[in-house]
C-alpha positions in Angstrom: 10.1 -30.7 12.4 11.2 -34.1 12.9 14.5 -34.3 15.3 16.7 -35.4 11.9 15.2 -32.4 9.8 18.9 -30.8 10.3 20.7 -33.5 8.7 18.7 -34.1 5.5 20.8 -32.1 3.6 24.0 -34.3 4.8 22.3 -37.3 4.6 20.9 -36.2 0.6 25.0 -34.9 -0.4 26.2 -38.5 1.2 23.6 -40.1 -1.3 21.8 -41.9 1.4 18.6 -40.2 1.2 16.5 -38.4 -1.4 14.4 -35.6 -0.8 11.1 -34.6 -2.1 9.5 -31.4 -0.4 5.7 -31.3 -0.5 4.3 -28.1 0.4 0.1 -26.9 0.3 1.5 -23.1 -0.3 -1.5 -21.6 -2.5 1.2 -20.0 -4.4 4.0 -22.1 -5.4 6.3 -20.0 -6.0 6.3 -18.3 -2.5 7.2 -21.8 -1.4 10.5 -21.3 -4.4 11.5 -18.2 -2.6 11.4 -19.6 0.9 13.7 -22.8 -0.5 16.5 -20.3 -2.3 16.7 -18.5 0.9 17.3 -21.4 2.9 19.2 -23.2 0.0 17.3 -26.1 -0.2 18.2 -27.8 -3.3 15.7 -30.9 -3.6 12.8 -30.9 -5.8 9.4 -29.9 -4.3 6.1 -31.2 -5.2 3.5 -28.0 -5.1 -0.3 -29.3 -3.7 -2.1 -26.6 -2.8 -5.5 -28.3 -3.7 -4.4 -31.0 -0.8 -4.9 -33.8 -3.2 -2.8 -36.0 -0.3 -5.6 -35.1 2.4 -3.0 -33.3 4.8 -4.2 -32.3 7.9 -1.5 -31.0 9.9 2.1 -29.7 9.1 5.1 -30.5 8.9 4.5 -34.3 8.0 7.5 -36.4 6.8 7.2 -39.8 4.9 10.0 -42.3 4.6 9.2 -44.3 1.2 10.5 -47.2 0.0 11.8 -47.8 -3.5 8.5 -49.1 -4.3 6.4 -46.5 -3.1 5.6 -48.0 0.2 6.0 -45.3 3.3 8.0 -47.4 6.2 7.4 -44.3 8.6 5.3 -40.8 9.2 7.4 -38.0 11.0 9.9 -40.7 12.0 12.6 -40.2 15.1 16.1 -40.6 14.5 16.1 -44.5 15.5 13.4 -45.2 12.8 15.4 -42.9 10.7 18.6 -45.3 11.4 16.5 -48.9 10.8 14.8 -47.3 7.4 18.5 -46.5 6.3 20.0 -50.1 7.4 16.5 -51.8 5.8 16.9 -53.8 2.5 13.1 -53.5 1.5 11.7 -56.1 -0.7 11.1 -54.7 -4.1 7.2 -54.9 -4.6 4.7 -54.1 -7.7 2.7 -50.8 -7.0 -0.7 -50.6 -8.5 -0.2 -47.3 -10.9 -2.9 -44.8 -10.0 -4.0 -42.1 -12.5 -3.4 -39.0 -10.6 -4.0 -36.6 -13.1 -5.6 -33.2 -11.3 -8.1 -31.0 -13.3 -6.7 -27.2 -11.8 -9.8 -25.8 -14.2 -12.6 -23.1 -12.0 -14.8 -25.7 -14.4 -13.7 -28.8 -12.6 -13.4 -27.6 -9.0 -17.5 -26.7 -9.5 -18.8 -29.5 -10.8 -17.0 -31.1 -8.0 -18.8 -29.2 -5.7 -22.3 -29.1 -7.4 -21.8 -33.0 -7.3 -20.9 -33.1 -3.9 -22.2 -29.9 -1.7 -21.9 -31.9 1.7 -18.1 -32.6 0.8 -15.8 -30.5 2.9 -13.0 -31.7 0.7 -14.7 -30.6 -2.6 -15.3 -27.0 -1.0 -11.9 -26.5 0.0 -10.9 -27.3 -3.5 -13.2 -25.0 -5.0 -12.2 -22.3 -2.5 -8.8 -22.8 -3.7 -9.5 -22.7 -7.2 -11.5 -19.4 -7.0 -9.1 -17.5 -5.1 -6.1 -18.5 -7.8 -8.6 -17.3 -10.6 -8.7 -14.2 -8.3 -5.1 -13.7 -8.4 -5.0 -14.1 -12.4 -5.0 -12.0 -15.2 -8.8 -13.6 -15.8 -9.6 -12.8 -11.9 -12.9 -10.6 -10.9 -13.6 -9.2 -7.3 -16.3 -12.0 -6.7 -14.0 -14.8 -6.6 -12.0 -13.8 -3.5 -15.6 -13.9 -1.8 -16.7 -17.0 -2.8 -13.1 -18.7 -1.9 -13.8 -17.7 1.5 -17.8 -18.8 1.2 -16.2 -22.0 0.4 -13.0 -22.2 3.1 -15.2 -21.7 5.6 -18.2 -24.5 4.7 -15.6 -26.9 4.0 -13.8 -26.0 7.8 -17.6 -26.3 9.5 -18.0 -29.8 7.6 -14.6 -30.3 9.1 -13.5 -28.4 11.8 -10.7 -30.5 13.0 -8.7 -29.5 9.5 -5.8 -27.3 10.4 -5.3 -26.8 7.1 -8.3 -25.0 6.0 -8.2 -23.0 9.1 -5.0 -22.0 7.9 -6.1 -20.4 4.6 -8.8 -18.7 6.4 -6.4 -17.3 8.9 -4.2 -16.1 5.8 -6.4 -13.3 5.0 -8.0 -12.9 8.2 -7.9 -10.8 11.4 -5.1 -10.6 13.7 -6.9 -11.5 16.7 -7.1 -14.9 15.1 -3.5 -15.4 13.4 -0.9 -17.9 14.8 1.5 -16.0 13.5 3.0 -13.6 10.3 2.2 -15.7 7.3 5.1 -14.1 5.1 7.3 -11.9 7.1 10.2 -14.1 6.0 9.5 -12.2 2.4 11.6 -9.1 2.6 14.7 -11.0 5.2 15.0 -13.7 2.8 15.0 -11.5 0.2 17.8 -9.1 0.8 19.6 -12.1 2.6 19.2 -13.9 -1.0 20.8 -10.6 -2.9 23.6 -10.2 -0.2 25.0 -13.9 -1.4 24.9 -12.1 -4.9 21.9 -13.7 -6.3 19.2 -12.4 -7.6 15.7 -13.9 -5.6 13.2 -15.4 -7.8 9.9 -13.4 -8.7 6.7 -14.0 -7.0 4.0 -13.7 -9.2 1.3 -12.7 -6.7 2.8 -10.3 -3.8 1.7 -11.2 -0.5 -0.5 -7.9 1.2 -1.6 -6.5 4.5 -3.2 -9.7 6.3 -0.3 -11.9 4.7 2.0 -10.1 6.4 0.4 -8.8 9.4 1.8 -10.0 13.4 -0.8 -12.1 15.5 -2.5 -9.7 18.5 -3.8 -11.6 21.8 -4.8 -8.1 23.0 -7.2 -6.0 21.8 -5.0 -2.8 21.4 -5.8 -0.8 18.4 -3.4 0.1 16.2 -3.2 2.7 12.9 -5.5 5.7 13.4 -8.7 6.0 11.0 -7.7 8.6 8.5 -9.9 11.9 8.8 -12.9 12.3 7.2 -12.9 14.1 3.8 -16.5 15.0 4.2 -18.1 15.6 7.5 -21.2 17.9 6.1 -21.9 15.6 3.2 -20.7 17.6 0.1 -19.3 15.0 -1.8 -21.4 14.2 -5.1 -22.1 10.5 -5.2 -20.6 8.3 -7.8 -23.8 7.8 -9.9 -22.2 6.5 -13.0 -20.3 3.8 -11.8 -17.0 5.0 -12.5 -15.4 2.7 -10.1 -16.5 -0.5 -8.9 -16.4 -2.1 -5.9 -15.5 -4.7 -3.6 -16.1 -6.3 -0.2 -15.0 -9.0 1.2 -15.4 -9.9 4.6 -13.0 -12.9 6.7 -14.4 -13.3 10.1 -12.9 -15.0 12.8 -12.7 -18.6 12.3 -13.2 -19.1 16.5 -16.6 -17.6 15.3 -17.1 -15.7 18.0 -18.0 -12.6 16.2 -15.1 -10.5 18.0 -13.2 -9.5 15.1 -13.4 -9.4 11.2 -11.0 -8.1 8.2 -12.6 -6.3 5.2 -10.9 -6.4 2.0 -12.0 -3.3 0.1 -11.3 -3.5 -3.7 -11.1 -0.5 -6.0 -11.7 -1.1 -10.5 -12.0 1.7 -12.9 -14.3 1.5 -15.2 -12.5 0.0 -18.5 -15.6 1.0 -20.4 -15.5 4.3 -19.3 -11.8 4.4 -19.6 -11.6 6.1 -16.3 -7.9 6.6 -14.7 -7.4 7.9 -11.2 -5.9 11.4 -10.9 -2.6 10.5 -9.0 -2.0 14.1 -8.4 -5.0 15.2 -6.7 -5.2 12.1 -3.6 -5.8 8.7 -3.2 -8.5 6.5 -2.4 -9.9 6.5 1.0 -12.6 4.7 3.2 -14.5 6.2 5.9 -17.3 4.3 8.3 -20.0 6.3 9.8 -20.2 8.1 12.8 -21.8 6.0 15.3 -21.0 2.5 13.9 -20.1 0.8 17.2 -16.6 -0.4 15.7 -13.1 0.3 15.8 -10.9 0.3 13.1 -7.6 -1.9 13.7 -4.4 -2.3 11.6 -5.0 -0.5 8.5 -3.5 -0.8 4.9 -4.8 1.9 2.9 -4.1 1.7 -0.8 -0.2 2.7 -0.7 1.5 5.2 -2.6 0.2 7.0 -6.0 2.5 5.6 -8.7 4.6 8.6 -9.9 2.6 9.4 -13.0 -0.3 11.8 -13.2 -2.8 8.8 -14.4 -3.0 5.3 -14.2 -6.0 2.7 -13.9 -4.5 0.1 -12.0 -6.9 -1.7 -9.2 -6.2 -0.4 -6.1 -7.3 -1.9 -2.4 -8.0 -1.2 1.4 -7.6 -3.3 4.4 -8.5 -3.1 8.1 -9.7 -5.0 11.3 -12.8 -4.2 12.7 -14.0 -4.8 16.6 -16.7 -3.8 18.1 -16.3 -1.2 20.8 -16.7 -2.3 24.4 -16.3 -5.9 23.3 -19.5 -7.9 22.8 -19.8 -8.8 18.3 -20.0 -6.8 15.4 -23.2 -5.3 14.1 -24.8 -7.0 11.2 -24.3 -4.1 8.7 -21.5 -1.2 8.8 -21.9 2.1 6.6 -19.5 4.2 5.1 -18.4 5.4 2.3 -15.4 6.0 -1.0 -14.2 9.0 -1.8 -11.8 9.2 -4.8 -10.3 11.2 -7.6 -11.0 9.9 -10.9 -11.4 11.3 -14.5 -13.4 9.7 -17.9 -11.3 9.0 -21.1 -8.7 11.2 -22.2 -10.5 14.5 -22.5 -13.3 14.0 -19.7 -13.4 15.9 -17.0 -11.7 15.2 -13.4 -14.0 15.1 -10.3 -13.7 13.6 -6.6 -16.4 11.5 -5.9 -18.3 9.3 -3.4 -19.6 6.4 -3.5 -21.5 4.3 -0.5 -20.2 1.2 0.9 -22.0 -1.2 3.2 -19.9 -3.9 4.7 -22.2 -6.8 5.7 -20.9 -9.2 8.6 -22.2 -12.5 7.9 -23.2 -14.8 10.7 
């Protein structure tokens, strides 16, 4: 932060300075949360498409009444000459800067322009926030990360991008906790009597996981529910599935996360039997990896049914060092049941996790 960061907040209540926050948080309202906790009471402008081309944060701007910025990440001298300036008033050419948020827009962008890193990033962006809606399906998350990671290889220099990589991928190449401020702030927020605001997307495993420089394992596969192969397979698709994949953005191949996503069949009306187990995921024997920092589904809501999506996540490494096979197998098991009167049955279903190159 800029050395005067600690005294905008005296400098805004003696009406000498006024404060807009800008902040590329994919989810706005995460950035909310952070500004209640630290009772930050200035207006904040949300662009998480990057419409301002930011490459590297924190960035402050010193404007002008006319629009002009005087100074980027100023020092406290240029701080103290902005204040003590009388800047000429000057006519600012209006821009229209009108933003089209639509999954529509952000491709045809793209299509347009498939060389632009900038249009990539953008459509990333778009999919994964269609991915965290009501209107979301398991493909998007994939092809937000298809997208991050073009638009970072047409521009590898962009922190930011690398950033929203990093978000949901392994530890081995996180800067730090992404949201581990969530829960302090939180109960820091309720102990001055206030109630925090609600986050409309919860942040999950990767979000919150601690950067590792070493490559110590930690959480212990769960055992396997089937070692001789009894399991019947899932032939009916009663619960779909998805993969996605974040590599390492040093892409060196050392370490990836797989996001596992779990759907009931609405069709099929199929609920999960919350009293019989949860879902699991188990690699085969042999597969050369080891299985780092897992998240497995969470509790079983206290009901005996419910047909919420449900999701896995872990770091995988490839034994002995060296990079990770091309191709992992494993396989699902779950409990599950069809429509109201069907009957209940634990089933498998194979998974292959491909590691793109």
């Amino acid at each position: 932060m800029p050395v005067w960061h600690a005294r905008t907040s005296e400098l805004v209540k003696a009406g000498k300075l006024q404060t807009l926050g800008i902040v590329q948080e994919q989810h706005p309202e995460r950035a909310a949360l952070f500004m209640q906790w630290q009772q930050m009471e200035w207006p904040v402008l949300a662009d998480p498409f990057n419409l301002l081309g930011v490459k590297v944060v924190p960035i402050t701007y010193l404007v002008d009444e006319s629009g002009i910025i005087r100074f980027k990440n100023p020092s406290e001298n240029d701080l103290k000459k902005f204040l003590a300036t009388r800047y000429p008033r000057t006519v600012v050419q209006e821009v229209d800067h009108r933003f089209d948020d639509s999954f529509e827009g952000r491709r045809k962008e793209v299509l347009q322009s498939p060389g632009n890193p900038i249009a990539n990033f953008r459509f990333g962006v778009a999919m994964r926030r269609r991915f965290d809606s009501p209107k979301g399906n398991p493909k998007d998350f994939l092809m937000a990360v298809q997208a991050w990671e073009k638009a970072l290889k047409l521009q590898p220099d962009q922190y930011i991008w690398r950033r929203r990589i990093q978000q949901y991928g392994p530890r081995l190449d996180k800067p730090y906790s992404f949201y581990d401020w969530v829960n302090q702030a939180r109960a820091e927020i309720k102990k001055r009597g206030e109630e925090p605001l609600v986050l409309r997307v919860e942040p999950k495993g990767s979000e919150f996981a601690y950067p590792e420089k070493a490559g110590k394992g930690l959480g212990v596969a769960p055992k396997h529910p089937d070692p001789e192969g009894k399991v019947p397979d899932d032939t009916e698709g009663m619960v779909g599935i998805s993969v996605v994949v974040v590599p390492s953005t040093k892409g060196d191949g050392g370490a990836a996360r797989v996001h596992l996503g779990f759907t009931p069949s609405p069709d099929k009306l199929v609920h999960w039997t919350n009293d019989a187990g949860n879902v699991s995921y188990h690699l085969e024997e042999g597969s050369g990896v080891s299985i780092h920092d897992l998240n497995g589904p969470g509790p079983v809501p206290d009901i005996p049914a419910s047909n919420e999506k449900r999701a896995i996540e872990f770091e995988i490494r490839p034994k002995g060092g060296g990079k990770l096979p091309g191709k992992l197998k494993g396989a699902a098991y779950y409990y599950v049941c069809e429509g109201a009167e069907g009957v209940c049955r634990y089933l498998r279903q194979p998974v292959t996790i491909t590691i793109r190159k």
